[in-house]
Biopython code that builds the backbone (N, CA, C, O; Angstrom):
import numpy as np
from Bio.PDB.StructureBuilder import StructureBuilder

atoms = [
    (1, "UNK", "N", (-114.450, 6.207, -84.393)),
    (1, "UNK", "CA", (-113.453, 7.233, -84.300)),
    (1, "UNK", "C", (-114.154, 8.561, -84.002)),
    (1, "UNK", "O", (-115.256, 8.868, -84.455)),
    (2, "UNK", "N", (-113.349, 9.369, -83.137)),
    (2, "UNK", "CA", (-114.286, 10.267, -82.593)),
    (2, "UNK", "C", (-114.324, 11.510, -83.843)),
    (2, "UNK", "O", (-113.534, 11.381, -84.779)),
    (3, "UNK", "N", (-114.923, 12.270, -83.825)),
    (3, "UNK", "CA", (-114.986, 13.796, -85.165)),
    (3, "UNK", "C", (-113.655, 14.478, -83.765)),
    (3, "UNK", "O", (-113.525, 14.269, -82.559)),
    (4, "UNK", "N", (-112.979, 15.248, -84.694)),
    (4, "UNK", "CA", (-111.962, 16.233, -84.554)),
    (4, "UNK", "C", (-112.896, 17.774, -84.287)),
    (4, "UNK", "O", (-113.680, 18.136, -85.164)),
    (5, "UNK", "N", (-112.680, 18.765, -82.759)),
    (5, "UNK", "CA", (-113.550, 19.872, -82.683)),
    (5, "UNK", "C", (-113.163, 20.490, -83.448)),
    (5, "UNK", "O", (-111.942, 20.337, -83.411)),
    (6, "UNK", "N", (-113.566, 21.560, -84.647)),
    (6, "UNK", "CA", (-113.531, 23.192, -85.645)),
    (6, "UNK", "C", (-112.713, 23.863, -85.217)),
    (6, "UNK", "O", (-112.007, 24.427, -86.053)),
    (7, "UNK", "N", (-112.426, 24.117, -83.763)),
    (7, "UNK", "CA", (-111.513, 24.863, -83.214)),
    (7, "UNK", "C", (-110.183, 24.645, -82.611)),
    (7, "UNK", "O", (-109.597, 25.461, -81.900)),
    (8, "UNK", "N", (-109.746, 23.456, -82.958)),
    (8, "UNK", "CA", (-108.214, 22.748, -82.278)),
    (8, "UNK", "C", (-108.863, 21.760, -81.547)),
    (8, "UNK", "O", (-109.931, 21.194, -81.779)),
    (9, "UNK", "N", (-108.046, 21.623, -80.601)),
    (9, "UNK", "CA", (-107.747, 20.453, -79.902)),
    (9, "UNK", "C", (-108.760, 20.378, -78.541)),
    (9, "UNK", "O", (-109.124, 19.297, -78.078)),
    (10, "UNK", "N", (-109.175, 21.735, -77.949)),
    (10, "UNK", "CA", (-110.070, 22.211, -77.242)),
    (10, "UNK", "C", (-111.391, 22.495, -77.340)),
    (10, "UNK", "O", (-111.896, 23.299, -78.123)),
    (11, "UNK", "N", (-112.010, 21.742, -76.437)),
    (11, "UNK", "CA", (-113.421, 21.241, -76.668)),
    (11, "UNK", "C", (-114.447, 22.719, -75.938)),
    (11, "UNK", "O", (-115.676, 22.780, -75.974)),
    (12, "UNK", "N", (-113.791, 23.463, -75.504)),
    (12, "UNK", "CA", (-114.614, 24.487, -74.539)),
    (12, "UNK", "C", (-113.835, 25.921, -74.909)),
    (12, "UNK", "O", (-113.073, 26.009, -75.871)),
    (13, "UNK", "N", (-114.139, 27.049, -73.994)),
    (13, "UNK", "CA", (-113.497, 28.400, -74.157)),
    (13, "UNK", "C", (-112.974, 27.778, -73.567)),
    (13, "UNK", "O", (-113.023, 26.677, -73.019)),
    (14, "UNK", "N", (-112.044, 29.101, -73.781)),
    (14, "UNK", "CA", (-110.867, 28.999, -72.414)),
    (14, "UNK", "C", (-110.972, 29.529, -70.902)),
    (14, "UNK", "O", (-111.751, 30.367, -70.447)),
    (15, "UNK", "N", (-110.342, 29.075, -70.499)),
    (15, "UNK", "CA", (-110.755, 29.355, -68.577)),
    (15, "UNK", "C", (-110.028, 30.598, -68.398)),
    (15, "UNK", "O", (-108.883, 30.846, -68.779)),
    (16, "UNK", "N", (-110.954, 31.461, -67.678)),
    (16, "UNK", "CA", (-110.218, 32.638, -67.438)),
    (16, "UNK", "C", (-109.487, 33.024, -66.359)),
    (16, "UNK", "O", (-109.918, 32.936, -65.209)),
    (17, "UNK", "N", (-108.367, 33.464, -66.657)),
    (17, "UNK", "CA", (-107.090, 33.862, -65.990)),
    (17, "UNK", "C", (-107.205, 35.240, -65.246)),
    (17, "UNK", "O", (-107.265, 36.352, -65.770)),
    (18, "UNK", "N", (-107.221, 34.981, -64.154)),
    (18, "UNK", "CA", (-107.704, 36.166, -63.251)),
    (18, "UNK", "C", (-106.328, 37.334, -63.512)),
    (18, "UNK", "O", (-106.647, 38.409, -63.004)),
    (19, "UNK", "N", (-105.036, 37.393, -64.102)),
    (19, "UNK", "CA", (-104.196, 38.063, -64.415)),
    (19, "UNK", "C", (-104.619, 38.592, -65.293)),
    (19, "UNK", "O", (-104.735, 39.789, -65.032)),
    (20, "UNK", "N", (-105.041, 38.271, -66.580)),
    (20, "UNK", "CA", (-105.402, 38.532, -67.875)),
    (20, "UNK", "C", (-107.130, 39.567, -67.730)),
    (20, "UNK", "O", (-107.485, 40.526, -68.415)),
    (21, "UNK", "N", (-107.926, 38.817, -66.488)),
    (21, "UNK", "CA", (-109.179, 40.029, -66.377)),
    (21, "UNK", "C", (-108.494, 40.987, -65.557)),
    (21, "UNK", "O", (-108.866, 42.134, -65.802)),
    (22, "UNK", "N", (-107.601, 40.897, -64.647)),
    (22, "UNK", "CA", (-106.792, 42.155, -64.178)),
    (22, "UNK", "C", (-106.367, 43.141, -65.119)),
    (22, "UNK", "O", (-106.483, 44.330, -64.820)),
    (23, "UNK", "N", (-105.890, 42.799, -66.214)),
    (23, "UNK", "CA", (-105.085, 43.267, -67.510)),
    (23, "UNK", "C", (-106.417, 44.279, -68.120)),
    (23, "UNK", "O", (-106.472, 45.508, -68.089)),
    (24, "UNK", "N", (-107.268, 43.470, -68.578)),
    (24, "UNK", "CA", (-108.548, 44.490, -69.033)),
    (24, "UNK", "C", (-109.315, 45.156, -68.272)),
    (24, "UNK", "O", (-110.065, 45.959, -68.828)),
    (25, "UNK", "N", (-109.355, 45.060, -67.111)),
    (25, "UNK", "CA", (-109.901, 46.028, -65.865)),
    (25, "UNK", "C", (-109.342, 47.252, -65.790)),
    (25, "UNK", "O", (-109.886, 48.316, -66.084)),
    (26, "UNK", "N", (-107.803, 47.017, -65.231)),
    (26, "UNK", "CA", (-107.370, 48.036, -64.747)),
    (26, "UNK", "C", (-106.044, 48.186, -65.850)),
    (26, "UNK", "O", (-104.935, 47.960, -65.366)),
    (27, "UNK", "N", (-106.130, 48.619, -67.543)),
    (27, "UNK", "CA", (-104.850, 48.669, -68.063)),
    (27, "UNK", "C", (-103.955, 50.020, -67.480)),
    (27, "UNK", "O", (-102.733, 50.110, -67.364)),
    (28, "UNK", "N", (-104.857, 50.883, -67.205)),
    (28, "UNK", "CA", (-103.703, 52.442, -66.614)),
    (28, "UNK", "C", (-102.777, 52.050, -65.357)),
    (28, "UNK", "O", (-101.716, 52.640, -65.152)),
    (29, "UNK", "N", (-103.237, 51.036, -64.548)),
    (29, "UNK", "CA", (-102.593, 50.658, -63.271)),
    (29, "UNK", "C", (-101.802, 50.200, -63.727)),
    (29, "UNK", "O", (-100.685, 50.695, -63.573)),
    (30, "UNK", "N", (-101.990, 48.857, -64.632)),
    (30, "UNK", "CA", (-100.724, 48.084, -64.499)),
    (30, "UNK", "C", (-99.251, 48.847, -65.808)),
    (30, "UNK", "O", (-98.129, 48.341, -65.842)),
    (31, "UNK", "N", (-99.573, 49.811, -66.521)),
    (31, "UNK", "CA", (-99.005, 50.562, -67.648)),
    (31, "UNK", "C", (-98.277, 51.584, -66.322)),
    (31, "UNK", "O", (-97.075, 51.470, -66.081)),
    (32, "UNK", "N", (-99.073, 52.470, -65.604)),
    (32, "UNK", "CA", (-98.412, 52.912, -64.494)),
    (32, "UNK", "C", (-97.283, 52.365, -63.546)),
    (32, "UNK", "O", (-96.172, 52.895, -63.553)),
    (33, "UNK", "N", (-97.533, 51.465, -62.859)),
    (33, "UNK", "CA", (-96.951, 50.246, -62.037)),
    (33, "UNK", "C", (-95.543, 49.575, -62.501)),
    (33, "UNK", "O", (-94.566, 49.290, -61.807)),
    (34, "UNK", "N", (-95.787, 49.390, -64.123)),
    (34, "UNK", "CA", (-94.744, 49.425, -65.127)),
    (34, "UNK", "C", (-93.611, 50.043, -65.331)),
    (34, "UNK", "O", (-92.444, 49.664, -65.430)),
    (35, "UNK", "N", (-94.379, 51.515, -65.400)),
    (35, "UNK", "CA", (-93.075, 52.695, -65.896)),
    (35, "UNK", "C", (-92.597, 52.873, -64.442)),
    (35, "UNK", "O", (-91.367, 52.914, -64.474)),
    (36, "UNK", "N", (-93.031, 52.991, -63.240)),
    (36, "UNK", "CA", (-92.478, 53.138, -61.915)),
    (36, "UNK", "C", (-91.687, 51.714, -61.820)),
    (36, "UNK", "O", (-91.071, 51.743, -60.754)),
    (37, "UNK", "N", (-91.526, 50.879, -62.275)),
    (37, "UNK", "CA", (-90.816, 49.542, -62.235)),
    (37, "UNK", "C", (-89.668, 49.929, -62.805)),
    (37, "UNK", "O", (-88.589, 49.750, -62.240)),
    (38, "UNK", "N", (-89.772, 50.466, -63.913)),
    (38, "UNK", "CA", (-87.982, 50.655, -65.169)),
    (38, "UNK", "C", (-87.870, 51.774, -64.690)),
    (38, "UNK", "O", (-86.661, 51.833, -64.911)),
    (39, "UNK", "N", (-88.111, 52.838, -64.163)),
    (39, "UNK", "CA", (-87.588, 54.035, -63.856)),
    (39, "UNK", "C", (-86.950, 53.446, -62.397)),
    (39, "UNK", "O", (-85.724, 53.541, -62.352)),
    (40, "UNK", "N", (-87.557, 52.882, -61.256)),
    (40, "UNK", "CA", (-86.400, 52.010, -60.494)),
    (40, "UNK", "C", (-84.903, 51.312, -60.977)),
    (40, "UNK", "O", (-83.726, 51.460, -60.649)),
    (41, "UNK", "N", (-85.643, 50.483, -61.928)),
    (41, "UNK", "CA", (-84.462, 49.725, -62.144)),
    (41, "UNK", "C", (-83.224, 50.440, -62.670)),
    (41, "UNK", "O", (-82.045, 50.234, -62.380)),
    (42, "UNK", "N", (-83.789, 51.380, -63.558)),
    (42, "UNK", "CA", (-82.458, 52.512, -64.172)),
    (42, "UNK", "C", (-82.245, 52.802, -63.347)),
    (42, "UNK", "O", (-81.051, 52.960, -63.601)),
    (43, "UNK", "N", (-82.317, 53.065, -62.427)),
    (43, "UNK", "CA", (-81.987, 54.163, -60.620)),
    (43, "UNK", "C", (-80.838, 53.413, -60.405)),
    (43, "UNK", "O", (-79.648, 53.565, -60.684)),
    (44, "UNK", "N", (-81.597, 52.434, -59.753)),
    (44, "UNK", "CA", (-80.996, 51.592, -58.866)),
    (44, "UNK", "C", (-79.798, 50.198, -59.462)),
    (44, "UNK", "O", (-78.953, 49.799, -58.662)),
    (45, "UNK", "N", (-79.867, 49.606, -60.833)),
    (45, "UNK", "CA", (-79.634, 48.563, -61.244)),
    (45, "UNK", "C", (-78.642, 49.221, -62.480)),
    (45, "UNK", "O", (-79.037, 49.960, -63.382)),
    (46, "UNK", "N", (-77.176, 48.718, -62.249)),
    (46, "UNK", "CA", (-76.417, 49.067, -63.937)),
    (46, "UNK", "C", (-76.729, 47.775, -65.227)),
    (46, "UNK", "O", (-76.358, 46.606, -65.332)),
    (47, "UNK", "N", (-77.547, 48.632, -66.038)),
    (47, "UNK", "CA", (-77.783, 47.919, -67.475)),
    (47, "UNK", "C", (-77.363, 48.552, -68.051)),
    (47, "UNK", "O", (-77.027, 49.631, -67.562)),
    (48, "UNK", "N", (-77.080, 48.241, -69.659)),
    (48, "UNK", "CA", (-76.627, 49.234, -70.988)),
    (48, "UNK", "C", (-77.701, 49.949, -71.740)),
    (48, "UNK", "O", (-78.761, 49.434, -72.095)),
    (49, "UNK", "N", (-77.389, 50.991, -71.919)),
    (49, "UNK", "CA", (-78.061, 51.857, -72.403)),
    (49, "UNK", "C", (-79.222, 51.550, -73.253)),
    (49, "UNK", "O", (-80.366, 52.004, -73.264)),
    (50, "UNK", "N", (-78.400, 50.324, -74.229)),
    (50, "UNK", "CA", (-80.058, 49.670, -74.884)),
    (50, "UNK", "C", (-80.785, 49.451, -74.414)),
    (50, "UNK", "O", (-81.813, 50.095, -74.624)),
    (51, "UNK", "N", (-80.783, 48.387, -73.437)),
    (51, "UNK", "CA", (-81.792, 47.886, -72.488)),
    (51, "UNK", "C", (-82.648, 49.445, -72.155)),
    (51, "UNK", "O", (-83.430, 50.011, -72.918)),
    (52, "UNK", "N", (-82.421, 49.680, -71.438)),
    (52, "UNK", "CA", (-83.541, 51.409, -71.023)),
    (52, "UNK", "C", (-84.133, 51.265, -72.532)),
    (52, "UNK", "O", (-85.138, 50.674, -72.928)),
    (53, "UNK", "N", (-83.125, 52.037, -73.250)),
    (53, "UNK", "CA", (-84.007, 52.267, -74.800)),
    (53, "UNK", "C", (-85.104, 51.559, -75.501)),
    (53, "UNK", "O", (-85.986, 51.892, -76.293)),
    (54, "UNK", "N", (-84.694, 50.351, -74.865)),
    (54, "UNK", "CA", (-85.564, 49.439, -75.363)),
    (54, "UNK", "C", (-87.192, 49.075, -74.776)),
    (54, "UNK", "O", (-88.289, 48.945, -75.319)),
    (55, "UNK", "N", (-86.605, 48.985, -73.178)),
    (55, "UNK", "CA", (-87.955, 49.646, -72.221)),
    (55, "UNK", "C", (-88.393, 50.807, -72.488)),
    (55, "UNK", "O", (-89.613, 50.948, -72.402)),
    (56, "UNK", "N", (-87.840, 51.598, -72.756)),
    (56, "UNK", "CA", (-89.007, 52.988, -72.782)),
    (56, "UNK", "C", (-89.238, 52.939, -74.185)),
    (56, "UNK", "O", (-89.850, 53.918, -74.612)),
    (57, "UNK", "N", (-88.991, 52.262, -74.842)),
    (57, "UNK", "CA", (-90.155, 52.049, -76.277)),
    (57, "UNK", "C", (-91.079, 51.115, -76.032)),
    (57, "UNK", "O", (-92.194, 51.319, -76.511)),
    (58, "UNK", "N", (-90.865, 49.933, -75.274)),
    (58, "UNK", "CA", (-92.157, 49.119, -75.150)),
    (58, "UNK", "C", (-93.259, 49.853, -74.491)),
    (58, "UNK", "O", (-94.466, 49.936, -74.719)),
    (59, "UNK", "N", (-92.240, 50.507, -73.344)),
    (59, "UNK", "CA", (-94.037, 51.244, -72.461)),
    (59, "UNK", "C", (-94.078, 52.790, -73.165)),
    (59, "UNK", "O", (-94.374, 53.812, -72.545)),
    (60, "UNK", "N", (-93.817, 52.744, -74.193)),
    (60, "UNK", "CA", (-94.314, 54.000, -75.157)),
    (60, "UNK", "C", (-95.503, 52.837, -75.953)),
    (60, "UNK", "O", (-96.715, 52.916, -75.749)),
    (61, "UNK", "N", (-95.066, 52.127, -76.575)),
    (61, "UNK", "CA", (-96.444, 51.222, -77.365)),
    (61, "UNK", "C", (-97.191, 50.927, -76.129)),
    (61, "UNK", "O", (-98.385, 51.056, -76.398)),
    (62, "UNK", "N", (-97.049, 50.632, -75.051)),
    (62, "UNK", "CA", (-98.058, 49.954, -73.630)),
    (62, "UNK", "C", (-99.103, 51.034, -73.527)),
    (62, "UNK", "O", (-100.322, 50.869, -73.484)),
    (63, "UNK", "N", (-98.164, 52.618, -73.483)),
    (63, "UNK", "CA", (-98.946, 53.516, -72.874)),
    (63, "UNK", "C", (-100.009, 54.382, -74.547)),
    (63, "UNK", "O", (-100.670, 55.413, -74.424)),
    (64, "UNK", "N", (-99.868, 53.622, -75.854)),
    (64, "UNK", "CA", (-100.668, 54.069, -76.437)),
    (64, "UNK", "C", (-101.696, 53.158, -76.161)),
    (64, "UNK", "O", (-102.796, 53.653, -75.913)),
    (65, "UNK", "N", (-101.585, 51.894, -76.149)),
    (65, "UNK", "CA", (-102.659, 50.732, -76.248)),
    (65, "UNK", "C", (-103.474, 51.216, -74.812)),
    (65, "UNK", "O", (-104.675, 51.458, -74.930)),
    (66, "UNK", "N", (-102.903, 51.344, -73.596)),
    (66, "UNK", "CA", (-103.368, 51.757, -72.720)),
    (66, "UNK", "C", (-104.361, 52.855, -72.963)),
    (66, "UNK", "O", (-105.512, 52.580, -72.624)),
    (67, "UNK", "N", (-104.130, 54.181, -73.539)),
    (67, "UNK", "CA", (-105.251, 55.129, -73.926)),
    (67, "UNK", "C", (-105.894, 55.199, -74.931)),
    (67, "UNK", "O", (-106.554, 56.177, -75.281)),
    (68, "UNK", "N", (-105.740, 53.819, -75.713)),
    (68, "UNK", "CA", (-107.065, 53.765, -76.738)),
    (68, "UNK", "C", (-108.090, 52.514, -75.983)),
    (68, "UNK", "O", (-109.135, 52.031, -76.420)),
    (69, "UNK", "N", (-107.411, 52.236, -74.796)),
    (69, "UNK", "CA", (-108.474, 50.893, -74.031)),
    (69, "UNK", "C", (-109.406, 52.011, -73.313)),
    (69, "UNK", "O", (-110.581, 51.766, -73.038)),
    (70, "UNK", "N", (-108.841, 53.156, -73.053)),
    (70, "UNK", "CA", (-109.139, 53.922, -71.363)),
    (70, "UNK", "C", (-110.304, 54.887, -72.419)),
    (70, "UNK", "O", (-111.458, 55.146, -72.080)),
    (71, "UNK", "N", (-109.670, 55.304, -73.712)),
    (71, "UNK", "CA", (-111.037, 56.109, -74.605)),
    (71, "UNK", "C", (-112.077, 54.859, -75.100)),
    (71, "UNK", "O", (-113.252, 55.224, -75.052)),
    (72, "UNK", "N", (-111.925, 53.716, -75.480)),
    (72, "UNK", "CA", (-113.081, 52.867, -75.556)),
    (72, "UNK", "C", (-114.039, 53.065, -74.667)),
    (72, "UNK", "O", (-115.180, 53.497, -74.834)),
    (73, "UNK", "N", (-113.337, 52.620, -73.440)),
    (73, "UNK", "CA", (-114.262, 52.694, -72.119)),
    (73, "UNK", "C", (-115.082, 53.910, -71.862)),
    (73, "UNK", "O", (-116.278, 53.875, -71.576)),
    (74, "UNK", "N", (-114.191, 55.248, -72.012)),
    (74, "UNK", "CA", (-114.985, 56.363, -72.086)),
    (74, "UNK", "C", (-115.723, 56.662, -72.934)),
    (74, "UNK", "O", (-116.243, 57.770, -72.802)),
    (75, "UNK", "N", (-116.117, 55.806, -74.209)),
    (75, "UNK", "CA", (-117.007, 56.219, -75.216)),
    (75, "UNK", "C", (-118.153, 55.265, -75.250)),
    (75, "UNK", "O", (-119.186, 55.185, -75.915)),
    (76, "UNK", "N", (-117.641, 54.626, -74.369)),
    (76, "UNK", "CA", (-119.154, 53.551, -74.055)),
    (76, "UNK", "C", (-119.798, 54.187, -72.743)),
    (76, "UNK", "O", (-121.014, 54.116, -72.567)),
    (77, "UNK", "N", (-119.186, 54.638, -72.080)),
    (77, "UNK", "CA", (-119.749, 55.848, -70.894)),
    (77, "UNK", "C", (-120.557, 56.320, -70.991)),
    (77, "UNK", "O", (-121.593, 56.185, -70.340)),
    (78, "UNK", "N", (-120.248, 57.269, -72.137)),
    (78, "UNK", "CA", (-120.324, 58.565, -72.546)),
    (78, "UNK", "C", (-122.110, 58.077, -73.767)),
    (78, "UNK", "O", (-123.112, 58.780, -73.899)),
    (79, "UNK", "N", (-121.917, 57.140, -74.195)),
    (79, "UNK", "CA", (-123.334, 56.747, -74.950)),
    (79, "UNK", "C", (-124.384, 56.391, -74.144)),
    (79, "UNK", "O", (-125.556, 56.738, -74.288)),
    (80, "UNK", "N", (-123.766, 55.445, -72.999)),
    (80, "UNK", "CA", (-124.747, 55.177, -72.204)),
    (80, "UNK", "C", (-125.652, 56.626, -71.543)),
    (80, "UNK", "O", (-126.838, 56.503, -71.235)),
    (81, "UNK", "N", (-125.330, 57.211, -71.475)),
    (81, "UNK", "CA", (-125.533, 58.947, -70.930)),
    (81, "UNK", "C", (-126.301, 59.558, -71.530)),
    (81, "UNK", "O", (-127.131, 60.267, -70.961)),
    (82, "UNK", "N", (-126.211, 59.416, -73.124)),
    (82, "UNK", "CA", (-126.812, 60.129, -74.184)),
    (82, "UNK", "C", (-127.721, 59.068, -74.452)),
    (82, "UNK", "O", (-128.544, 59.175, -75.361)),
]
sb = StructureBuilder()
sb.init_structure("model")
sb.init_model(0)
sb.init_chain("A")
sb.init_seg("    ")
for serial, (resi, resn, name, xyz) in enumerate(atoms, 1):
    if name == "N":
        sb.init_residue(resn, " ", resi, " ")
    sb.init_atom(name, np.array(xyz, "f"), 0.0, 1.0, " ", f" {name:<3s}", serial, name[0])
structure = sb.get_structure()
């Protein structure tokens, strides 16, 4: 009987998802790209008022996570320098 792997069912990492290294590359693009997406759709598309409300709170949490990824990056910059 074979031993069961420590980590689930998966014998290796996981394979990386070229969406997901897009995601940590460039988070200001796609947080940008975003809010120009729901500011269309309110334009152009009739939804209820929640809906908006509800989008512009997610890309209010998007766009904090977004500038504590974008100050990481700049503080690893910024050491390399010093």
């Amino acid at each position: 009987m074979a031993a069961i792997p420590k980590r689930g069912r998966h014998r290796g990492p996981a394979a990386a998802s070229p969406i997901l290294e897009l995601a940590r590359e460039h988070p200001a693009r796609l947080y940008s790209t975003a809010a120009a997406a729901v500011a269309l759709v309110t334009q152009y598309v009739t939804i209820p008022e929640e809906a908006i409300l509800t989008l512009v709170a997610a890309l209010l949490g998007a766009g904090e996570m977004t500038q504590r990824v974008e100050n990481i990056k700049t503080a690893e910059a910024f050491e390399l320098l010093a």
